[in-house]
C-alpha positions as a printed NumPy array, in Angstrom:
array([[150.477, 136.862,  57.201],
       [153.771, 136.436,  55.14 ],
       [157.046, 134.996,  55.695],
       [158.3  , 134.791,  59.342],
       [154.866, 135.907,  60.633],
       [153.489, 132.658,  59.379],
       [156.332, 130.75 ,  60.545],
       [155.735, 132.148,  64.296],
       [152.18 , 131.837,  64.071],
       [152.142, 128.088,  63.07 ],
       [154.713, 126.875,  65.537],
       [152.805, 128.948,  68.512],
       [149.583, 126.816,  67.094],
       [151.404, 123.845,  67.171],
       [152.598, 124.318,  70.796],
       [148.902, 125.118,  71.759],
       [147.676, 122.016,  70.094],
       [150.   , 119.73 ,  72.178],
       [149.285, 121.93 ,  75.189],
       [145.678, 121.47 ,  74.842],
       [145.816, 117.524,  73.786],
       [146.2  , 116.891,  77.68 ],
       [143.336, 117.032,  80.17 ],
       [145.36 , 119.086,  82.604],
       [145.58 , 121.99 ,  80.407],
       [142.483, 122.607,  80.664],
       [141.997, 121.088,  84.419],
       [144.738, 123.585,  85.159],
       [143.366, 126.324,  83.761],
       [139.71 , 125.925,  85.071],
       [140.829, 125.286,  88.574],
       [142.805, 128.309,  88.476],
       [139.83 , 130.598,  87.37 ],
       [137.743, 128.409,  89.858],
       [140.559, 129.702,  92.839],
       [140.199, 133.288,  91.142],
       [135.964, 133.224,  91.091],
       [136.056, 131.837,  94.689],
       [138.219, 135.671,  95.854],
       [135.435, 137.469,  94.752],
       [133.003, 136.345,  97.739],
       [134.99 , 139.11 ,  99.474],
       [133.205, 142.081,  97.332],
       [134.982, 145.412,  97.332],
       [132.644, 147.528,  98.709],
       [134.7  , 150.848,  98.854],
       [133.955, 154.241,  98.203],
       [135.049, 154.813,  94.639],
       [137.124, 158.036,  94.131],
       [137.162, 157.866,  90.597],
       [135.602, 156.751,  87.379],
       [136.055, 156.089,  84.317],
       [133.802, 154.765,  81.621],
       [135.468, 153.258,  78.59 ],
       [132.437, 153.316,  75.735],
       [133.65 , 151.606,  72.582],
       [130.669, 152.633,  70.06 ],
       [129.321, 150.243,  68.001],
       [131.27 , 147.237,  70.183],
       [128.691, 144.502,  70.06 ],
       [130.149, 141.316,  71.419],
       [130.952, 139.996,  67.821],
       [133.365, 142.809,  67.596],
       [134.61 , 142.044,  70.987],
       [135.52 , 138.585,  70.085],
       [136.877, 139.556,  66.935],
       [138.914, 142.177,  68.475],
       [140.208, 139.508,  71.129],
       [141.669, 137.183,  67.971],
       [142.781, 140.292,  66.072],
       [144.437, 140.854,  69.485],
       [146.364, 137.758,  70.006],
       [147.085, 137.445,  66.187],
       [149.451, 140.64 ,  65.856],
       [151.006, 139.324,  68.918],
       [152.33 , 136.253,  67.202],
       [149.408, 133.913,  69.083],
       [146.439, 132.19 ,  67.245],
       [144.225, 135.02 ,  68.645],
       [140.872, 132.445,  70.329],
       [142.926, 132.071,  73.849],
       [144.238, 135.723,  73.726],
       [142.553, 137.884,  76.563],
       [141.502, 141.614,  75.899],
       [142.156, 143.636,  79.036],
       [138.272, 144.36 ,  79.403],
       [138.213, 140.313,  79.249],
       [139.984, 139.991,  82.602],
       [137.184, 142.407,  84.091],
       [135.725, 140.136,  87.696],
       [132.06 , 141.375,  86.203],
       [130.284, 140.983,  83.328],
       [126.808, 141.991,  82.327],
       [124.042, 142.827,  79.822],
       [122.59 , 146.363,  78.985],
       [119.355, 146.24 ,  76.725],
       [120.232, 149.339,  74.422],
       [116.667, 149.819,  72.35 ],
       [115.731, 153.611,  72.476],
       [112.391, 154.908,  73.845],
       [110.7  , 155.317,  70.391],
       [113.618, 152.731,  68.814],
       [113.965, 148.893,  68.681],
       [117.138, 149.655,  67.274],
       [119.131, 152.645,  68.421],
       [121.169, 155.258,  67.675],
       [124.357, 156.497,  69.784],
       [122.57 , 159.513,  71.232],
       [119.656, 157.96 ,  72.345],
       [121.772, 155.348,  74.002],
       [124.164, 158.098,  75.086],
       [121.39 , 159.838,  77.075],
       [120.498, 156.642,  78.699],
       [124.255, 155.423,  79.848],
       [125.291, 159.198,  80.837],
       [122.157, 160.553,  82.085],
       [120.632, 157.997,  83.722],
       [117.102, 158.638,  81.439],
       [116.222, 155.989,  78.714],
       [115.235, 158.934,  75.428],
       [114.251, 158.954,  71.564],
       [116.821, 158.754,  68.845],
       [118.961, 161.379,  68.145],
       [118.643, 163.776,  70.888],
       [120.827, 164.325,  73.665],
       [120.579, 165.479,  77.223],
       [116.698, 165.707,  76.956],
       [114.42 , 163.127,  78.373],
       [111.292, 161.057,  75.97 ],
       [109.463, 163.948,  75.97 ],
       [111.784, 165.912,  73.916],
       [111.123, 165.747,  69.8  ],
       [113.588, 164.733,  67.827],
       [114.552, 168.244,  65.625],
       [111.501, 170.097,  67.774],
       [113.361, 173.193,  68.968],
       [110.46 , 174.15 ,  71.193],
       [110.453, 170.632,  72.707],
       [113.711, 171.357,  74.874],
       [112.659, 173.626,  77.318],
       [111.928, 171.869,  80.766],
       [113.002, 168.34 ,  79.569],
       [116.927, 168.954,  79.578],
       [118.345, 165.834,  82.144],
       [122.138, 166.283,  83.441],
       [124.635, 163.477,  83.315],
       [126.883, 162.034,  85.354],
       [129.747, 164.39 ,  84.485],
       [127.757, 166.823,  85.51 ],
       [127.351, 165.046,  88.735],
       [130.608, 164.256,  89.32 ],
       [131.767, 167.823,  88.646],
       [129.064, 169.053,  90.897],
       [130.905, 166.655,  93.686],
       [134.123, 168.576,  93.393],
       [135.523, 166.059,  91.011],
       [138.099, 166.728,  88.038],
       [136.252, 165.558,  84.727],
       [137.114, 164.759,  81.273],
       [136.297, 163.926,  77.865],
       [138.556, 161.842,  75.669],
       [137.234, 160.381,  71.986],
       [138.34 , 159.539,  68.484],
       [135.322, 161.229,  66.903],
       [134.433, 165.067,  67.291],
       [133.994, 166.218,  70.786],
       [130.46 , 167.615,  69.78 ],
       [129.534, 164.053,  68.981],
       [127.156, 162.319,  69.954],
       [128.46 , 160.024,  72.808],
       [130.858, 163.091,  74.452],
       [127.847, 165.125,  73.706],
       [125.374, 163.965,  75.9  ],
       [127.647, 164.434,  78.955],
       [127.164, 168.345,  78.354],
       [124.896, 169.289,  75.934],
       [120.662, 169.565,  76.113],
       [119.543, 169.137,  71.945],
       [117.002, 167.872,  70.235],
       [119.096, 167.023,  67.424],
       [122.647, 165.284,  67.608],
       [123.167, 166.912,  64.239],
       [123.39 , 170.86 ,  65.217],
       [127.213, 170.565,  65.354],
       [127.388, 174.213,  65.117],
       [125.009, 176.309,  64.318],
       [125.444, 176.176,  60.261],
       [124.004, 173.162,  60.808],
       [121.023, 174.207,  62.676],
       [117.87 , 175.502,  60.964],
       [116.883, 179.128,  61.106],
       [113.448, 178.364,  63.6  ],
       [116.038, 176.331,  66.097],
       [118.022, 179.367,  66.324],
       [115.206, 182.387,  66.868],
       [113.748, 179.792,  68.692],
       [116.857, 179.973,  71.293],
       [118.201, 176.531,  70.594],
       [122.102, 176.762,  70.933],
       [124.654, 174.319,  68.839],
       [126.292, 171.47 ,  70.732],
       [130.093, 173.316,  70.377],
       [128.256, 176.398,  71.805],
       [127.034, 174.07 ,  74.649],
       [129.992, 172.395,  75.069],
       [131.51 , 175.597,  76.287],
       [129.127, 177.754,  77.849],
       [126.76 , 174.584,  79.726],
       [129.897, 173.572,  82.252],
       [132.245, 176.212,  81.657],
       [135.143, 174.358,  83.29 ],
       [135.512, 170.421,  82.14 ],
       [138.976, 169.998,  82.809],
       [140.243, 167.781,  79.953],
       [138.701, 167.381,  76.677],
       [140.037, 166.14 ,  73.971],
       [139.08 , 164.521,  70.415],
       [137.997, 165.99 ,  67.137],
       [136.06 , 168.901,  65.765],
       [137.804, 171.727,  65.703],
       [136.033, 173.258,  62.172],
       [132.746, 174.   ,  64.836],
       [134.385, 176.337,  67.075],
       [135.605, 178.437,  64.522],
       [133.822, 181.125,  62.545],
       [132.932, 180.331,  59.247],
       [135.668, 179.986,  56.15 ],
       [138.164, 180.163,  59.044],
       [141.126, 178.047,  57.405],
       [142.58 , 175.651,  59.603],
       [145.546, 175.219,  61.172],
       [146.542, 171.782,  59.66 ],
       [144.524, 172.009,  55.88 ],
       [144.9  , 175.518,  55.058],
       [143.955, 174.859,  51.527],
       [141.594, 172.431,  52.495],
       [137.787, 174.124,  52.063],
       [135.733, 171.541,  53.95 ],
       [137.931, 171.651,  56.692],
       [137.463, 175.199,  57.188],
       [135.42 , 176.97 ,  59.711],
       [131.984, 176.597,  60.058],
       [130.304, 179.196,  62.486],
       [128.2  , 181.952,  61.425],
       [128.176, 183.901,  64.593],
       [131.606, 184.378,  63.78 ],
       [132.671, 183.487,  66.945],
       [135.704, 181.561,  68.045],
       [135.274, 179.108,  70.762],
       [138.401, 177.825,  70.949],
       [140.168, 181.904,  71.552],
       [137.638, 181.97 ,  73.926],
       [138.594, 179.054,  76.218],
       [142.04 , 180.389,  75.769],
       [141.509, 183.676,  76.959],
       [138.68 , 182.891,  79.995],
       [141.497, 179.696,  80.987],
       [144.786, 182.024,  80.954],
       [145.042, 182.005,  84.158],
       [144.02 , 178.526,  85.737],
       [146.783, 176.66 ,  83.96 ],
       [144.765, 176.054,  80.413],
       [146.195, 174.987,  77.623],
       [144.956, 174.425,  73.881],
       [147.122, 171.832,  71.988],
       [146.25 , 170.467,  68.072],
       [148.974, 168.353,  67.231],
       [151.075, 165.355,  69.074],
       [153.776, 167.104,  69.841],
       [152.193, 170.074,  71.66 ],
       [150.312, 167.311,  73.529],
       [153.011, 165.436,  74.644],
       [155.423, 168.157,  75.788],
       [153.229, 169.15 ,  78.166],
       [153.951, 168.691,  81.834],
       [150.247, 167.578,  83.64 ],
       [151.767, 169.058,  86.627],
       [151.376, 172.144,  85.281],
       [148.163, 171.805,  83.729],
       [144.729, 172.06 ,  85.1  ],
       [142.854, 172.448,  81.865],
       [143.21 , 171.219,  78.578],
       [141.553, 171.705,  75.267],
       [143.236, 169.237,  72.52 ],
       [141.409, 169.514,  68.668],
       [143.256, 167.12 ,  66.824],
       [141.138, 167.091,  63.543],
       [138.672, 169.455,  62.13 ],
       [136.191, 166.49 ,  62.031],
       [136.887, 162.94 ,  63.533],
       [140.404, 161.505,  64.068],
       [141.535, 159.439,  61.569],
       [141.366, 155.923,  61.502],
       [144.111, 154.152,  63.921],
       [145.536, 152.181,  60.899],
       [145.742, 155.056,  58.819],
       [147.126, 157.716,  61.79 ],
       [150.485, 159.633,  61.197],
       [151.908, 158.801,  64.464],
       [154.21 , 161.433,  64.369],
       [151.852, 164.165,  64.162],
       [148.529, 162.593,  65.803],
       [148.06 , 161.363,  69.255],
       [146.42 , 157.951,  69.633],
       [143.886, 157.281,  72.118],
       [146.333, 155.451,  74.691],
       [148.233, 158.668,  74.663],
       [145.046, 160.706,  75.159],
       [143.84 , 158.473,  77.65 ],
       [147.734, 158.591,  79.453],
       [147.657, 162.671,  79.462],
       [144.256, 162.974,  80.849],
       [144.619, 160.745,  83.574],
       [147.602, 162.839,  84.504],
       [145.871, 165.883,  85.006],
       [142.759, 164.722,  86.131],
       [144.217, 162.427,  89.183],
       [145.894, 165.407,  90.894],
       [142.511, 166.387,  92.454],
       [142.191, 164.761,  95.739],
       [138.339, 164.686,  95.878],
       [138.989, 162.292,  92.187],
       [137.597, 162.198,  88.844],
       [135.605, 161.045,  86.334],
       [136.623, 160.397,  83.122],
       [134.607, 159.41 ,  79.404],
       [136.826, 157.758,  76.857],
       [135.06 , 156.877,  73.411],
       [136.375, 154.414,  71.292],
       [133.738, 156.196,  68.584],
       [135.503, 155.274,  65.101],
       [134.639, 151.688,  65.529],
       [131.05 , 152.382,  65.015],
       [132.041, 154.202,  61.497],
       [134.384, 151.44 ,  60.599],
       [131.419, 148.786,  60.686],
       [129.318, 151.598,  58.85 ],
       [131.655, 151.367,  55.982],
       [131.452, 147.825,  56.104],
       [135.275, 148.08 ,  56.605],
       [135.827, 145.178,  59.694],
       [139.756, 146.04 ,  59.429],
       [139.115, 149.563,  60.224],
       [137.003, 148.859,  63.331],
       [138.576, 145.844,  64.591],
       [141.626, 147.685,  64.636],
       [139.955, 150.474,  66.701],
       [138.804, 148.036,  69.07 ],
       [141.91 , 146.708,  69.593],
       [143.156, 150.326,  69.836],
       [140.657, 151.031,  72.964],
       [141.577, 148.073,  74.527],
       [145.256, 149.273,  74.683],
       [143.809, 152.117,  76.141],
       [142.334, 150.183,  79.114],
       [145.239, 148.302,  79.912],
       [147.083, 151.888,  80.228],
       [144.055, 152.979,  82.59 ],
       [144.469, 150.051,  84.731],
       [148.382, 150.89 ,  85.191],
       [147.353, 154.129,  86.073],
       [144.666, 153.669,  89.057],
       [143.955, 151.176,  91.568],
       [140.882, 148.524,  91.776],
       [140.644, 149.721,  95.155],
       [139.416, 153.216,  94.687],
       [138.622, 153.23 ,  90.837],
       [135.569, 151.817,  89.321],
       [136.395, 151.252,  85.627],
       [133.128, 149.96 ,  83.094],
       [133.453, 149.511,  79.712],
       [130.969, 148.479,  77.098],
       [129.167, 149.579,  74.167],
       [126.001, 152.158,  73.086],
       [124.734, 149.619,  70.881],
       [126.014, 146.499,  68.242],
       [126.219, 146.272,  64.45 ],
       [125.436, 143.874,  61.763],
       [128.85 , 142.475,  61.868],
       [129.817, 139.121,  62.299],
       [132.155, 136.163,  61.435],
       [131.419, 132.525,  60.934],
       [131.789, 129.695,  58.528],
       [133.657, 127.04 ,  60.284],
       [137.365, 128.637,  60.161],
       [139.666, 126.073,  61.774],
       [141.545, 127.696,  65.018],
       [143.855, 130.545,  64.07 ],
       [142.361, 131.675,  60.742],
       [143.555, 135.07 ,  60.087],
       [140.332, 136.75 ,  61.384],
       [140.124, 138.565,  58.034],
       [141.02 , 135.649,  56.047],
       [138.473, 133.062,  53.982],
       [136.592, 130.648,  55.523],
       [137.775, 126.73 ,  54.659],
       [134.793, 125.87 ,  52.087],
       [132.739, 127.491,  49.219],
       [129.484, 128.036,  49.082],
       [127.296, 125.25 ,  47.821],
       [124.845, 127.371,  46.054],
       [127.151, 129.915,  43.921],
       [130.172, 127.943,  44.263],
       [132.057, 130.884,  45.733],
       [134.588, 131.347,  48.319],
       [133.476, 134.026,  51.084],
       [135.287, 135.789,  54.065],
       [134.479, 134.539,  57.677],
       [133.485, 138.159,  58.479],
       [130.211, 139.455,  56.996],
       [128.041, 141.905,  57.269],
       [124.151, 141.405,  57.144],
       [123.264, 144.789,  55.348],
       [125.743, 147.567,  53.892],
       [127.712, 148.674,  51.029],
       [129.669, 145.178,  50.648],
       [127.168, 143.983,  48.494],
       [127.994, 143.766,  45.209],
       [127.356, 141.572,  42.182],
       [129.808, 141.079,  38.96 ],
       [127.965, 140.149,  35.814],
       [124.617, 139.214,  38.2  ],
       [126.42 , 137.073,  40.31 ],
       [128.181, 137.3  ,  43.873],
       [131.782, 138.52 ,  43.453],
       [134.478, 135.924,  43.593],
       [136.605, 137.301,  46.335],
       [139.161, 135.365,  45.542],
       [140.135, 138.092,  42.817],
       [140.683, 140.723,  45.033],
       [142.584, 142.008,  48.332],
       [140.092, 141.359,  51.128],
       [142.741, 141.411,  53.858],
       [143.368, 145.404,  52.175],
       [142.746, 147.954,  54.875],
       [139.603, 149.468,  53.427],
       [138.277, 146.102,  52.185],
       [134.364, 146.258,  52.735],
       [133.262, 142.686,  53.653],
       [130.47 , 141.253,  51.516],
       [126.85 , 142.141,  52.835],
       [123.568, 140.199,  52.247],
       [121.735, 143.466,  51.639],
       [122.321, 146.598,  49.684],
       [122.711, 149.725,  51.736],
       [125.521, 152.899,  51.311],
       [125.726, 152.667,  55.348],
       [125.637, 149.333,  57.528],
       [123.213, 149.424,  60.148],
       [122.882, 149.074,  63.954],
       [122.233, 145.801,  65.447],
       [119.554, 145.777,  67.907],
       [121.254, 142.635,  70.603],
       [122.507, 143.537,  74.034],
       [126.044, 145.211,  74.789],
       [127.979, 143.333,  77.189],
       [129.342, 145.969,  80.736],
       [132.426, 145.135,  81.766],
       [133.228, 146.49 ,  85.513],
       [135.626, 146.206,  87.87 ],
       [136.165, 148.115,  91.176],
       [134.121, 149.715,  94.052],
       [130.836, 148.01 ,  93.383],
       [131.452, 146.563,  90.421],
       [129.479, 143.641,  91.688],
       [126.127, 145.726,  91.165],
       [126.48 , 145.598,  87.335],
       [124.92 , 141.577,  87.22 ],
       [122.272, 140.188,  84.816],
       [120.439, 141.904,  82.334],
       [119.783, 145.851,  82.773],
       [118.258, 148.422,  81.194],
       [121.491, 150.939,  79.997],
       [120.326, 153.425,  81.754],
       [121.115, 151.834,  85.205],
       [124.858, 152.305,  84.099],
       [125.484, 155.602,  85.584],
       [123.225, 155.093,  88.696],
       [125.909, 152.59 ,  89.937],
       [128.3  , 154.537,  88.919],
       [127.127, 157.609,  90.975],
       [126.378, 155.694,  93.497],
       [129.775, 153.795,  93.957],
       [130.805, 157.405,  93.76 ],
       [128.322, 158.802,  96.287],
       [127.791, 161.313,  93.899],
       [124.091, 162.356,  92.46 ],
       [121.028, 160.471,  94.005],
       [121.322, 157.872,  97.101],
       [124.289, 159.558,  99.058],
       [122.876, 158.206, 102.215],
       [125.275, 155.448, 102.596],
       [128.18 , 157.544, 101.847],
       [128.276, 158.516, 105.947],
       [129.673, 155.236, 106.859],
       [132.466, 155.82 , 109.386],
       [134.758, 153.015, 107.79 ],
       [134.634, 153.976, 104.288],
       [132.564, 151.411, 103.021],
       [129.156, 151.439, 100.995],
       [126.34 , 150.423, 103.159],
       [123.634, 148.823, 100.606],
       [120.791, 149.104, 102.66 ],
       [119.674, 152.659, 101.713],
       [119.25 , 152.068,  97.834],
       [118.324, 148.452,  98.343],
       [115.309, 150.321, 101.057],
       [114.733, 152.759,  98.215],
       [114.205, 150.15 ,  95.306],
       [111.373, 148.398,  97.655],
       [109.991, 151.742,  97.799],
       [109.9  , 151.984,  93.91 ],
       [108.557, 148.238,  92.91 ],
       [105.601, 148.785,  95.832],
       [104.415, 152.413,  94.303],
       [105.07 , 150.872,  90.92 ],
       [102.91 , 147.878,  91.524],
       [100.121, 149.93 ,  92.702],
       [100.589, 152.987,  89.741],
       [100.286, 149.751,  86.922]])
């Protein structure tokens, strides 16, 4: 902060202080949220026509509260009071994220679970526990579907929106059956997988539901054949092509969607002068790998996720049976990898823009919205910072063993550890509010790790009020289906008035704990 930011910043944190040296600022406020609290005895219990699941990967709630200060600080505000949009969310709960053969998981693991419905190992997709992790012949017979595929099977308009590559591992799960989140394409698929029958997830993303209406994100170098140069980095080799069955996934889609209103888009610009009227399908690549990192997009030529998010909305509310709709916040997770907290946070606060542009665009009253995270990191911040500390800044003492100042944000393993002559690194010396800064870590790794602590699910809308407690991940998408009356438990859906009758599922989970108690 420099010059007239400062100024703001300190007289907004003096006008807080005096605010909040009265009782009734805080009498006020509580009351209010007490009036608020007491609406929600009347529990919307409509059908819900659409969904859409906001998954911001690698969000633990330290990032969430960092990303709510981050928030309120670019806005001129001491950050601590700011609220996120997911913040004002009436329900708030706690998904246990380990994998089946994990205490600490990966994203496709987790992404089976909160898609599919079916807790599975590490790094596989679409395939239940019994799947092997790289085990071609493992696939057969143990493929689960999501709840895209439900939704799409309902007569529903669906989508795909990320930051990373569509072929991914969150995006990927919605479509794709592997044993190995890796096979991007099939150059990177050993020669067994392939006589063996296994397809690549670009392949799959194509050919397993032909027609998801909207997908956009990254990875366009997998759907074309290999040293294909690309559109954007001619001269670029490792952006080039990779496919060696020389075929070209994206001419494909062009030619089988020529005449159902497809369109294929790479850049901004074509994005944005398209009319969703007259679009039923769209393909957008933006990047031959993932987007770029939000601080360091060129905003004339690359779309952010807001706009994404704005476009596919468009196109995807025209169908009057609804839609559902996946929107990955995914470069937050590979910010904290990098140990670089300004990337992420700044992705966080990115996807939270994002929600606030959902909510203008549907209605609590027939849209169930849930965001939350696949799993946390080893991120956090601490150290006593008095009340609107630049959450990048240092914390206001040194250590009292090396003497050293130290950043409030730290990470607990990754490639921010580093010594100078045997010692800790004076930070002090050096930029640590720099974009790329990678915040000091108490153990040496090239990549930060996963945390293993519960995600917090945000939800609001049409039975929002069934995401409560502490749940297993995989629950997500069975209250979202059923909200939806999509998938399993349609029974309630033949309510005259509308409205979700509980007592079918609620009959069916009495069912399930009485054979369970006598199977154990």
């Amino acid at each position: 902060f420099q010059g007239s930011r400062l100024t703001t910043l300190i007289i907004c944190l003096l006008r807080h202080t005096e605010k909040e040296k009265d009782p009734k600022y805080w009498n006020a406020g509580a009351q209010q949220t007490l009036r608020t609290a007491l609406t929600l005895q009347t529990l919307n219990t409509n059908k819900a026509k659409n969904l859409i699941l906001f998954l911001g990967d690698g969000m633990g709630i330290p990032t969430v509260t960092a990303a709510r200060i981050l928030k309120g600080q670019l806005n001129g505000q001491s950050g601590e009071e700011t609220q996120l949009e997911m913040d004002k969310f009436p329900f708030v709960s706690l998904a246990k994220t380990y994998n089946t053969n994990a205490q600490v998981p990966d994203s496709a693991g987790t992404a089976t679970a909160y898609l599919c419905g079916v807790k599975a190992n590490e790094g596989t997709v679409g395939v239940s526990a019994a799947a092997v992790r790289s085990q071609c012949n493992t696939t057969e017979g143990n493929e689960v579907t999501s709840i895209l595929r439900w939704a799409k099977d309902a007569g529903k308009s669906v989508g795909i929106v990320t930051t990373t590559r569509v072929n991914h591992a969150t995006p990927s799960a919605s479509y794709a059956h592997s044993v190995d989140r890796d096979w991007y394409s099939d150059n990177e698929m050993p020669a067994e997988a392939l006589q063996a029958g296994c397809k690549d997830i670009a392949r799959q993303l194509f050919e397993n539901i032909p027609n998801i209406d909207v997908i956009m994100g990254g990875g366009r170098k997998y759907m074309f054949p290999k040293n294909t140069s690309d559109v954007e980095y001619p001269s670029v080799a490792k952006h080039s092509g990779t496919r060696k069955d020389e075929r070209n996934l994206v001419q494909e889609w062009i030619d089988r969607m020529k005449d159902k209103k497809g369109h294929y888009v790479w850049n901004k610009k074509q994005l944005l002068s398209l009319n969703p009227n007259n679009v039923d399908y769209l393909l957008g690549l933006f990047e031959p790998g993932d987007l770029t990192y939000d601080l360091e997009r060129n905003t004339e030529t690359d779309p952010s996720l807001t706009e994404m998010v704005e476009v596919a909305i468009k196109i995807l509310r025209k169908n009057p049976s609804g839609f559902y709709l996946l929107v990955e916040g995914g470069r937050i997770d590979h910010g904290h990898h990098e140990g670089k907290a300004k990337q992420a946070l700044y992705e966080a606060v990115e996807m939270d823009r994002a929600i606030g542009r959902a909510d203008l665009m549907t209605s609590i009253h027939d849209t169930m919205t849930i965001v939350t995270a696949d799993h946390s990191h080893m991120f956090n911040f601490g150290g006593y910072t008095a009340r609107g500390n630049t959450i990048f800044g240092l914390a206001p003492m040194l250590s009292d063993v090396d003497q050293k100042p130290f950043t409030s944000i730290l990470y607990g393993n990754g490639p921010g550890y580093k010594l100078v002559n045997g010692v800790r690194e004076n930070v002090s010396t050096i930029d640590y509010e720099e974009n790329n800064y990678q915040a000091q870590a108490a153990v040496p790794l090239s990549m930060e790790t996963h945390g293993g602590e519960d995600v917090a699910v945000f939800a609001k809308g049409p039975l929002a009020h069934l995401l409560h407690g502490v749940h297993e991940q995989n629950y997500i998408p069975h209250v979202m289906a059923y909200a939806a009356c999509i998938g399993q438990n349609r029974e309630h859906c033949m309510s005259r008035s509308g409205t979700a009758d509980l007592r079918p599922v609620l009959s069916g989970i009495v069912a399930l704990l009485t054979v369970t108690r006598l199977l154990c």
